[in-house]
MARMARKE-91303 format. One record per residue (C-alpha): residue number from 1; z, y, x. Coordinates in Angstrom, 2 decimals. Example, Ala and Ser with C-alpha at 12.3 -4.5 7.8 and 13.67 -1.06 7.14 Angstrom:
# MARMARKE-91303
n->1, up->7.80, north->-4.50, east->12.30
n->2, up->7.14, north->-1.06, east->13.67
This chain:
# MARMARKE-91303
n->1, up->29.72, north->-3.69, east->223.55
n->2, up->28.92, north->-3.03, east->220.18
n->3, up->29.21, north->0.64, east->220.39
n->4, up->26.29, north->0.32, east->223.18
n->5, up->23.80, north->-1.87, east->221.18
n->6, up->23.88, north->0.96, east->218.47
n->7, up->23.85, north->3.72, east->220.56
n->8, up->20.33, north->1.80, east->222.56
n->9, up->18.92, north->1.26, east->219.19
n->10, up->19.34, north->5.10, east->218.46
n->11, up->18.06, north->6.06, east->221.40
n->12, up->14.68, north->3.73, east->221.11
n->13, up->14.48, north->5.10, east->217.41
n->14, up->14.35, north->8.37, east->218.99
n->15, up->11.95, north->7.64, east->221.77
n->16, up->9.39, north->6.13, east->219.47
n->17, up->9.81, north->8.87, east->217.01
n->18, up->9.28, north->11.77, east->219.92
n->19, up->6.25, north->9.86, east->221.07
n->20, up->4.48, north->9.57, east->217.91
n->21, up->5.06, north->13.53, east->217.32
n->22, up->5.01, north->14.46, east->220.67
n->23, up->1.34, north->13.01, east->222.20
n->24, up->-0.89, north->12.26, east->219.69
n->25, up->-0.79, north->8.76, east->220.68
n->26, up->0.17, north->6.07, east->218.03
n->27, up->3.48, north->5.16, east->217.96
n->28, up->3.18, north->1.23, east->217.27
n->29, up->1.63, north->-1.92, east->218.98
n->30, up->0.10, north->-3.38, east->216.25
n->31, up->-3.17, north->-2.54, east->218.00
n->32, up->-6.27, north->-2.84, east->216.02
n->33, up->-9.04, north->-5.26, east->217.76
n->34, up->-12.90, north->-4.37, east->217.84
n->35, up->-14.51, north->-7.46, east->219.67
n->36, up->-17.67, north->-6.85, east->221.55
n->37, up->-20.42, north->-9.51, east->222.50
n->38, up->-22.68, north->-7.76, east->224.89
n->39, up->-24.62, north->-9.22, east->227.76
n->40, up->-23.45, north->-8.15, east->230.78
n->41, up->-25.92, north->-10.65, east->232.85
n->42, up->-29.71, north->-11.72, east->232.21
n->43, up->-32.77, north->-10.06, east->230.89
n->44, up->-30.20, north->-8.41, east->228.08
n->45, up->-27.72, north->-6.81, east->230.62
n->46, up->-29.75, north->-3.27, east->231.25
n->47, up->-29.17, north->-2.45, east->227.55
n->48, up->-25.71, north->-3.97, east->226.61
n->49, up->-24.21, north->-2.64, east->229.86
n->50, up->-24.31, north->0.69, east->229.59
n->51, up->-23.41, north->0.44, east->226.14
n->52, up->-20.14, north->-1.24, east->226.83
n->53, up->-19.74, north->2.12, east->228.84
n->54, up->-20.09, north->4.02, east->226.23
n->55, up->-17.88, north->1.56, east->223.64
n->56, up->-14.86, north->1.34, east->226.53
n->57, up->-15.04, north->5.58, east->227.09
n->58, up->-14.88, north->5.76, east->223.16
n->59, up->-11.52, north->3.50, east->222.87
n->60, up->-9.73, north->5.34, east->225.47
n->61, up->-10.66, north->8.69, east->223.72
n->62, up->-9.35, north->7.11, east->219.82
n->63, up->-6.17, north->5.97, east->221.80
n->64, up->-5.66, north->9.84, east->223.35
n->65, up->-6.23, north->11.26, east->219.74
n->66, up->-4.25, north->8.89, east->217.51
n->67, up->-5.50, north->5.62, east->217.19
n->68, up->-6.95, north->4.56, east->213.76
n->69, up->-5.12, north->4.68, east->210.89
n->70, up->-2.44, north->5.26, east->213.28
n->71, up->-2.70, north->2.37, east->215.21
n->72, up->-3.80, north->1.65, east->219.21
n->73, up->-6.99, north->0.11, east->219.48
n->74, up->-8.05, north->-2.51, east->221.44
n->75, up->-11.58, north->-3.68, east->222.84
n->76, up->-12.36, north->-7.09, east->224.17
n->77, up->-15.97, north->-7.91, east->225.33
n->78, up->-16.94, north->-11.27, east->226.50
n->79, up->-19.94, north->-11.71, east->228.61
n->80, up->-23.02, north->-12.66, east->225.89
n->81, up->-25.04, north->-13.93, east->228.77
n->82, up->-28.37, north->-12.87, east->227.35
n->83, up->-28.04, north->-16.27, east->225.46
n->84, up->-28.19, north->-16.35, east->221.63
n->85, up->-25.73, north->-19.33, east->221.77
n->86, up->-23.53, north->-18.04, east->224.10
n->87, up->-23.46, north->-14.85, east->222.27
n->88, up->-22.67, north->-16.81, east->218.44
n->89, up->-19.71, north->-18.94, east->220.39
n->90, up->-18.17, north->-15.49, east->222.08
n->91, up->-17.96, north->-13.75, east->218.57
n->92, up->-16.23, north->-16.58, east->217.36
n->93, up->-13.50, north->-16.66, east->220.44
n->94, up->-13.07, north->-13.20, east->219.02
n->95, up->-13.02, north->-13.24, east->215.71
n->96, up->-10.16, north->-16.11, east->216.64
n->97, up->-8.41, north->-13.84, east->218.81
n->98, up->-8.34, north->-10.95, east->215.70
n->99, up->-11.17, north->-9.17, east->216.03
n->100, up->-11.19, north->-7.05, east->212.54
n->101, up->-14.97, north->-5.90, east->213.55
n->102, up->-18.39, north->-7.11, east->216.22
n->103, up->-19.68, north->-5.04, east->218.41
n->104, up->-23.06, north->-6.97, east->218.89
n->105, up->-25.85, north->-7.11, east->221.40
n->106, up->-28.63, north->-4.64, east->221.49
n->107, up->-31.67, north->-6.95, east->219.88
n->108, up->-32.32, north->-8.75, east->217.16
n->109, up->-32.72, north->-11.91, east->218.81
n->110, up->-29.29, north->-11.68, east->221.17
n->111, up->-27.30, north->-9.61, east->218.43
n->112, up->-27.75, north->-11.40, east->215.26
n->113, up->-25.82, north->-14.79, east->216.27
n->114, up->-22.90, north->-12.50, east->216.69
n->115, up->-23.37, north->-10.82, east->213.42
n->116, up->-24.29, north->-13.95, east->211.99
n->117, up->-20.77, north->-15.25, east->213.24
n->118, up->-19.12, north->-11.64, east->211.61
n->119, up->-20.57, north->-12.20, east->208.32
n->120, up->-19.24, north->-15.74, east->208.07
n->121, up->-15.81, north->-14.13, east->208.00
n->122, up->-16.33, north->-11.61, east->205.68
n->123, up->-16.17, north->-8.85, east->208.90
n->124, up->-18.58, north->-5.62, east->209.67
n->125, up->-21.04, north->-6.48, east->212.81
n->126, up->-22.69, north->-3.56, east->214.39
n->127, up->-25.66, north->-4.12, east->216.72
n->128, up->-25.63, north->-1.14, east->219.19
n->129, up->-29.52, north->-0.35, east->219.19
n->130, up->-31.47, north->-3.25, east->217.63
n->131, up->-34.25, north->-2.27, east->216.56
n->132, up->-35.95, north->-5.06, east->214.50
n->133, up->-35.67, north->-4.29, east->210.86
n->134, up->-34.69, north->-7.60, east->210.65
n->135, up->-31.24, north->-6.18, east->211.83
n->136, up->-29.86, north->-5.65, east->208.24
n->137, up->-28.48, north->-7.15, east->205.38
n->138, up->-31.05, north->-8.55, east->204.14
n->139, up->-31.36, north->-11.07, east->207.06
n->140, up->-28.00, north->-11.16, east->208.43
n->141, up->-25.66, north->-10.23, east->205.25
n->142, up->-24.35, north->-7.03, east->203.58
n->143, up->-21.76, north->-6.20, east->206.46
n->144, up->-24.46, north->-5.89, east->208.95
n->145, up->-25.63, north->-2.76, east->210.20
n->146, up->-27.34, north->-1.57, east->213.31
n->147, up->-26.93, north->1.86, east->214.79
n->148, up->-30.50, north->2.31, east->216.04
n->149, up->-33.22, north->3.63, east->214.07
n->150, up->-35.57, north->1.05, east->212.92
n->151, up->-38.94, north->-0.01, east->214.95
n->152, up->-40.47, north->1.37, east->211.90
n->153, up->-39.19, north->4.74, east->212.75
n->154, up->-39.83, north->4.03, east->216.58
n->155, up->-43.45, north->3.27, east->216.10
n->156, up->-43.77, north->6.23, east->213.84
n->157, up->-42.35, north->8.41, east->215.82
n->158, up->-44.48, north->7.74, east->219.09
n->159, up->-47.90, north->7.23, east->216.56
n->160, up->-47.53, north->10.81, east->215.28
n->161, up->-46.59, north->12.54, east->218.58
n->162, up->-49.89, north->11.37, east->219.92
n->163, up->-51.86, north->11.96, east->217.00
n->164, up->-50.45, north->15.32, east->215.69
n->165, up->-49.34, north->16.62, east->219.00
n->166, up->-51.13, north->15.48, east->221.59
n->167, up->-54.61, north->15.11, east->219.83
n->168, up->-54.88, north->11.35, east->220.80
n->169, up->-56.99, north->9.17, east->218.55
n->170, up->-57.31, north->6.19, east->220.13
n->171, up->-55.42, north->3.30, east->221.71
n->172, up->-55.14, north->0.57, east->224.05
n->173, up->-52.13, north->-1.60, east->222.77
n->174, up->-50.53, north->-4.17, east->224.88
n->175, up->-48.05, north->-6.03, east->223.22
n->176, up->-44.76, north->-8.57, east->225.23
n->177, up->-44.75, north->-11.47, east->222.21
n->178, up->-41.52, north->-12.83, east->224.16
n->179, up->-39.09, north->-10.96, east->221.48
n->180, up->-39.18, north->-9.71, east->218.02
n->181, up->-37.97, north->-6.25, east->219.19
n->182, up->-41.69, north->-5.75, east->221.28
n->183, up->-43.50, north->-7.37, east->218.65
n->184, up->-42.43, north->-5.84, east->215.41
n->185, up->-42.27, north->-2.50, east->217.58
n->186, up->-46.21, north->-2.69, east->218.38
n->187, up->-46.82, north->-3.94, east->215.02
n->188, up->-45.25, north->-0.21, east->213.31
n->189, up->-46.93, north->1.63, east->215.88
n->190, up->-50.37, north->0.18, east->215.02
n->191, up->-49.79, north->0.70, east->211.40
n->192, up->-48.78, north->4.26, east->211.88
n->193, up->-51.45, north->5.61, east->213.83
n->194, up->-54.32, north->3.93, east->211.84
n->195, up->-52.54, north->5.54, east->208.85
n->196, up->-53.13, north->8.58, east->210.74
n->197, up->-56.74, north->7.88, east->211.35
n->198, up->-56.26, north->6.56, east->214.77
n->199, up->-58.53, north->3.85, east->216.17
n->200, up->-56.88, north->1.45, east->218.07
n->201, up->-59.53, north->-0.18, east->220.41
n->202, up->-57.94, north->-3.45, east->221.58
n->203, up->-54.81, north->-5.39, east->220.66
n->204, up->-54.02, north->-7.48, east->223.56
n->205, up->-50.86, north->-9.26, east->224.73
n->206, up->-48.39, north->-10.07, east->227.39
n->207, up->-45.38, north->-12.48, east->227.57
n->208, up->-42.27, north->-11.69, east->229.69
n->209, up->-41.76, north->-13.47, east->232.88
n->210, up->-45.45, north->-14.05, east->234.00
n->211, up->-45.08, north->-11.52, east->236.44
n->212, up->-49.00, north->-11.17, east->236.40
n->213, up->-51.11, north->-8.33, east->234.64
n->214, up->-54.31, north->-8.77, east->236.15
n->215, up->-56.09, north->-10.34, east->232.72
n->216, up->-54.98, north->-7.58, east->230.52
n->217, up->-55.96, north->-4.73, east->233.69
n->218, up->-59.19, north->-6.49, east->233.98
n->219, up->-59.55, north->-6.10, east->230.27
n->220, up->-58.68, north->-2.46, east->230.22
n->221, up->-60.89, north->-1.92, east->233.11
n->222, up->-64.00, north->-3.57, east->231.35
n->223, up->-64.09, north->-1.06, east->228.33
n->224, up->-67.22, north->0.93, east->227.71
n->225, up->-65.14, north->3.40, east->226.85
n->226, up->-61.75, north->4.37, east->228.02
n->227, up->-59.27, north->5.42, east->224.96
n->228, up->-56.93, north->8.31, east->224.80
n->229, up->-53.80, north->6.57, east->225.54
n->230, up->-52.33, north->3.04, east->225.99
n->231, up->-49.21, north->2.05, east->223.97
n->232, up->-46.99, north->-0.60, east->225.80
n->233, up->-44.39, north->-2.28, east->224.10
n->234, up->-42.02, north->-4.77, east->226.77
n->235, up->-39.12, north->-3.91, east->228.98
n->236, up->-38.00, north->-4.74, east->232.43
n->237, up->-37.92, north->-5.95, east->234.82
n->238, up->-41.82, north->-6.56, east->234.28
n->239, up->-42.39, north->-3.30, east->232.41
n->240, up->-42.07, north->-1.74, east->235.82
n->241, up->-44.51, north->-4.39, east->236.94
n->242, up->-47.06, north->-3.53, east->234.33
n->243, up->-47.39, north->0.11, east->234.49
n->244, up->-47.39, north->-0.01, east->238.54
n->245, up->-50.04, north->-2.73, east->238.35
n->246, up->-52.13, north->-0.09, east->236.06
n->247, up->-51.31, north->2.98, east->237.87
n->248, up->-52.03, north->0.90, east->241.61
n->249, up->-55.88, north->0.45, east->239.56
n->250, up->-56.06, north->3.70, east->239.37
n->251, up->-55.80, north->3.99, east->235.88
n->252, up->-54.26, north->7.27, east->235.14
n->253, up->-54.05, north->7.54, east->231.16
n->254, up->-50.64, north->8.45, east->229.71
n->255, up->-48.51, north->5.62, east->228.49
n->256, up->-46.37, north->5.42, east->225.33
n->257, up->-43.68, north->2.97, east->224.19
n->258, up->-40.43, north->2.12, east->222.75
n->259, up->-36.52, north->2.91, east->224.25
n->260, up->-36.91, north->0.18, east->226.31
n->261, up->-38.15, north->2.58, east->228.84
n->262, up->-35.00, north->4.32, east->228.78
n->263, up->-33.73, north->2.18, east->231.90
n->264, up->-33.15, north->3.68, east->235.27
n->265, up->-34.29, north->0.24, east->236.43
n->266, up->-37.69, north->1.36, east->235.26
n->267, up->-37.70, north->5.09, east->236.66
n->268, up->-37.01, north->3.16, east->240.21
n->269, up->-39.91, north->0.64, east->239.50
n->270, up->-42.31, north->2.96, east->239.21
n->271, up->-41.31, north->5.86, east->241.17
n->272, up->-42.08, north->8.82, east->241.48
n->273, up->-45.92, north->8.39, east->242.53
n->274, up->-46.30, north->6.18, east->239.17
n->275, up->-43.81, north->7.73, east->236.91
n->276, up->-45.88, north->10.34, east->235.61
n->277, up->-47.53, north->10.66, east->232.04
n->278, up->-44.94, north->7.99, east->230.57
n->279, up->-43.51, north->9.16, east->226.91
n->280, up->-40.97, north->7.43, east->225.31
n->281, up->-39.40, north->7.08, east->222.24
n->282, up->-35.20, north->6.45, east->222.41
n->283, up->-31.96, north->7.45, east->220.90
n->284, up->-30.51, north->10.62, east->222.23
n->285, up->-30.67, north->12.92, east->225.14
n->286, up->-27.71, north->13.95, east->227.74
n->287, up->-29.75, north->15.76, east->229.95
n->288, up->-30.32, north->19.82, east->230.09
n->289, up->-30.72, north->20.84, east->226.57
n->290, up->-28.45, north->18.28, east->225.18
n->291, up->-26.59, north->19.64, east->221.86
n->292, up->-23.43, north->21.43, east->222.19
n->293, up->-21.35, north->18.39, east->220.44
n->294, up->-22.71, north->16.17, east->223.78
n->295, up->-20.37, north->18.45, east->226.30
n->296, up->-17.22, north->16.87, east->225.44
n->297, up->-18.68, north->13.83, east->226.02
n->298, up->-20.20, north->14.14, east->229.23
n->299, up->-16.86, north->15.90, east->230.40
n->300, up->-15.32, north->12.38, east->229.71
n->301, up->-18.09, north->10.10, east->231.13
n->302, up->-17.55, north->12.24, east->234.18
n->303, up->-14.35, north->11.79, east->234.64
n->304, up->-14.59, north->8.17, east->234.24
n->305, up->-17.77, north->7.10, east->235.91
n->306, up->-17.70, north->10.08, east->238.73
n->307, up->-21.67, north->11.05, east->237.74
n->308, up->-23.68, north->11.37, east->233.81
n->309, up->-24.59, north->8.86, east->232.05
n->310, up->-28.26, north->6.94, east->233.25
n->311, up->-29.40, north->6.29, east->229.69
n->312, up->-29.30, north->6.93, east->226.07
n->313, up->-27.81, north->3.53, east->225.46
n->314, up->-24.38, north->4.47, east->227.08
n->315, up->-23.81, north->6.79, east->223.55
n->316, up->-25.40, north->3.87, east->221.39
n->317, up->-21.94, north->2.43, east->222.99
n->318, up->-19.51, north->5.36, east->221.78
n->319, up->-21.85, north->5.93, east->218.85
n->320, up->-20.87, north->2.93, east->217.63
n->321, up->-16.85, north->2.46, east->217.95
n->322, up->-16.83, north->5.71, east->216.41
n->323, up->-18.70, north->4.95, east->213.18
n->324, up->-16.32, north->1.89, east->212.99
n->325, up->-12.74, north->4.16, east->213.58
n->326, up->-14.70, north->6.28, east->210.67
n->327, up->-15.48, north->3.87, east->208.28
n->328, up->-11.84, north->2.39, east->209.04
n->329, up->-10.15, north->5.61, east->208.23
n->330, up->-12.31, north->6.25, east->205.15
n->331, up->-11.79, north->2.89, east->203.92
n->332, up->-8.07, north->3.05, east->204.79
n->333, up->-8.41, north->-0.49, east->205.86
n->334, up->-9.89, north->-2.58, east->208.39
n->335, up->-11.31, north->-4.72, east->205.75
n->336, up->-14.67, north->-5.95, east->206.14
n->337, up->-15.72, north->-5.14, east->203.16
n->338, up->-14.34, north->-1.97, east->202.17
n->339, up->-15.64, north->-1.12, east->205.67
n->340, up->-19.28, north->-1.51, east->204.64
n->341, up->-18.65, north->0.38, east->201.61
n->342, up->-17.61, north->3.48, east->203.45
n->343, up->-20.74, north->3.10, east->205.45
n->344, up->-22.71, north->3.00, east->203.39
n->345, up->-21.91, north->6.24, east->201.63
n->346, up->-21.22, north->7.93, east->204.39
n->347, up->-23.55, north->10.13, east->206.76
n->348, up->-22.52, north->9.84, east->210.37
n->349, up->-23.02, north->13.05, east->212.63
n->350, up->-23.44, north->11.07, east->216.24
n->351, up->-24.63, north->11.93, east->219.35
n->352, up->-27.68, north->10.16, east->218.42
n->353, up->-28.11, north->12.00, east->215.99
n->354, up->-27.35, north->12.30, east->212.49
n->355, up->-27.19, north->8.47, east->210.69
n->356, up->-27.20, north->7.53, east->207.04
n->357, up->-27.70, north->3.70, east->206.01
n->358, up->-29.25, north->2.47, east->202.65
n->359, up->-27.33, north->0.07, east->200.45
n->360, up->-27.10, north->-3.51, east->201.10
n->361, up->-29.88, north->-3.91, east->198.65
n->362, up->-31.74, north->-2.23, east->200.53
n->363, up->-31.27, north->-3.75, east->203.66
n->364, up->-28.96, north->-1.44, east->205.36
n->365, up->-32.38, north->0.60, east->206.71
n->366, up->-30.90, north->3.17, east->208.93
n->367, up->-32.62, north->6.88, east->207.69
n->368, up->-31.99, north->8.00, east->211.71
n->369, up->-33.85, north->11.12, east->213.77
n->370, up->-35.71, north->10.01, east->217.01
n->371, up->-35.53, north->11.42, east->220.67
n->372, up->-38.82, north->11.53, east->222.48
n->373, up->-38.57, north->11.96, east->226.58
n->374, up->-41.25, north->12.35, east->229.13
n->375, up->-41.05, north->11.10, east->232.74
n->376, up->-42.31, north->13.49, east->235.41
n->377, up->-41.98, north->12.00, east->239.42
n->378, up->-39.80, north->9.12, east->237.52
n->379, up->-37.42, north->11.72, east->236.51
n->380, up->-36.71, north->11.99, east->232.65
n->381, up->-37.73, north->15.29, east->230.55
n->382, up->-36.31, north->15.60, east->226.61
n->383, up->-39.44, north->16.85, east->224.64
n->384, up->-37.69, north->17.32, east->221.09
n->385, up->-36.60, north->15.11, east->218.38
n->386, up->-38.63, north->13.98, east->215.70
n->387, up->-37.84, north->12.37, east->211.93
n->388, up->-41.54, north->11.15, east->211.14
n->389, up->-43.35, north->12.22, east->207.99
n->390, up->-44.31, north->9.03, east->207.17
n->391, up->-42.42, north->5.35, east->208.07
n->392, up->-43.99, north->2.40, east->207.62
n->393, up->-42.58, north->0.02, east->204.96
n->394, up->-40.87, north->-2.84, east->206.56
């Protein structure tokens, strides 16, 4: 009997040993755990979803390539609910369960009470796309990071592309004051375009939910003069509601805004009888003319999904697990702190492009390229990527 045991023991010495040289696949079960907190329902859902695409396609690809630090890696998300409350208590059920790092929501507003909740522990939060440049460590502590480019580099981007490309100098701006994302994202627009010399002829404003446009369209359509362009800074579902409203008037100026447009929800909306002249600002491009480093991806969403990815924020998703497995492996740790150390120093070559992050006395600003796409019949176009000359202090 005794004679067996050892011989069994050999044998599942053996079989662990030929599976960690054998596969590539790490040979223990002391699994590392990233938690996530992204909305899956509510108003928050169309830009957390497809980034928990893009976060579950880049666990399965660490686990088929080793792991980190030679470990499995696990990835729990609990529903955030679009709720700022919901989404603080769900990072704490994780960070209880083990989570080492927080994968948070995709706006200031929704994301920081899980980062919030990841500092408290001494643990590295990364929002997937907020844009606010609130979303650093200045407001939210010097783990914090977010992978998106700041709205100051949003704004910029959009303000010079009509200016300097386009010849555009002047604007209609309609603003949605029912987040900080829309507002601070009108706000860096306005300053960058009048630092360009651009006249912006009306600020006016909207707030999400009233389902109603007609005071701002009459607005528009009382102007002695009609301006070059209107900038529109919400999201859907009533972005899709706003620029039909304005197209139905027969209002046929081009429209600019922020990556909130990058939602197939939108392209639907307005179809392809409205979905013309829209330019957008967002994070990265899949489509024809992606870079050469996007293939492998898009091989593997494939696979998975059966079709290509809808939007930029599925890679905002993979972006981000992989920037934590990196700063893990350079820290040789999944300390929090050591973590944000190796971020820090560190510039990131993602599919959205490359990513370096200022100290955390700096606020973590993200120095991050941005992607600008046009929509023709609703169906989107990549027109180049742009680092602007000038960013507007936040």
């Amino acid at each position: 009997m005794r004679k067996n045991a050892i011989i069994l023991s050999v044998l599942v010495i053996l079989s662990m040993l030929m599976t960690a040289c054998g596969t590539g696949k790490p040979a223990t079960d002391d699994a590392i755990l990233i938690g996530g907190a992204l909305s899956l329902t509510g108003i928050q859902a169309p830009l957390d979803e497809p980034g928990l695409r893009g976060a579950e396609l880049a666990i399965e690809e660490l686990n088929n390539t080793g792991g980190i630090l030679g470990r499995p890696v696990k990835f729990i998300n609990l529903d955030g609910k679009s709720d700022p409350v919901t989404v603080g208590n769900v990072a704490v059920q994780l960070i209880e369960q083990g989570a080492v790092a927080i994968v948070a929501p995709c706006d200031f507003d929704f994301g920081g009470p899980a980062s919030r909740e990841a500092q408290a522990k001494g643990l590295v939060g990364i929002s997937t796309c907020a844009s606010s440049p609130l979303y650093g460590s200045e407001a939210l502590g010097d783990k914090q990071f977010t992978l998106s480019m700041w709205n100051t580099t949003m704004g910029a981007a959009a303000a010079e592309y009509a200016y300097k490309e386009k010849g555009w100098r002047s604007v209609y701006v309609v603003t949605d004051s029912f987040i900080d994302y829309t507002t601070s994202l009108s706000e860096y627009f306005i300053v960058a375009f009048k630092d360009l010399g651009g006249e912006v002829i009306f600020e006016d404003t909207y707030t999400q939910g009233d389902q109603d446009f007609s005071a701002q369209l009459a607005r528009i359509q009382a102007l002695e003069k009609m301006p070059d362009f209107l900038y529109i800074s919400s999201y859907m579902p009533d972005l899709g509601l706003i620029i039909r409203t304005i197209r139905e008037a027969g209002i046929d100026l081009p429209i600019m805004g922020g990556d909130s447009y990058d939602d197939p929800g939108m392209f639907q909306a307005v179809g392809p009888d409205y979905g013309n002249d829209i330019i957008f600002v967002t994070h990265s491009w899949l489509g024809e003319g992606a870079s050469p480093d996007a293939k492998h991806f898009l091989d593997l969403y494939n696979a998975k999904f059966n079709g290509p990815p809808d939007t930029a924020f599925v890679v905002t998703g993979w972006d981000t697990i992989m920037v934590m497995a990196q700063a893990m492996e350079k820290a040789g740790s999944t300390d929090g702190a050591a973590m944000a150390k190796a971020m820090e120093g560190t510039t990131f070559d993602l599919l959205t492009g490359k990513l370096t992050w200022s100290d955390a006395a700096s606020g973590h600003e993200p120095n991050k390229e941005a992607f600008l796409v046009e929509l023709i019949k609703a169906v989107p176009h990549f027109v180049g990527r742009v680092l602007p000359e000038k960013i507007p202090s936040p």
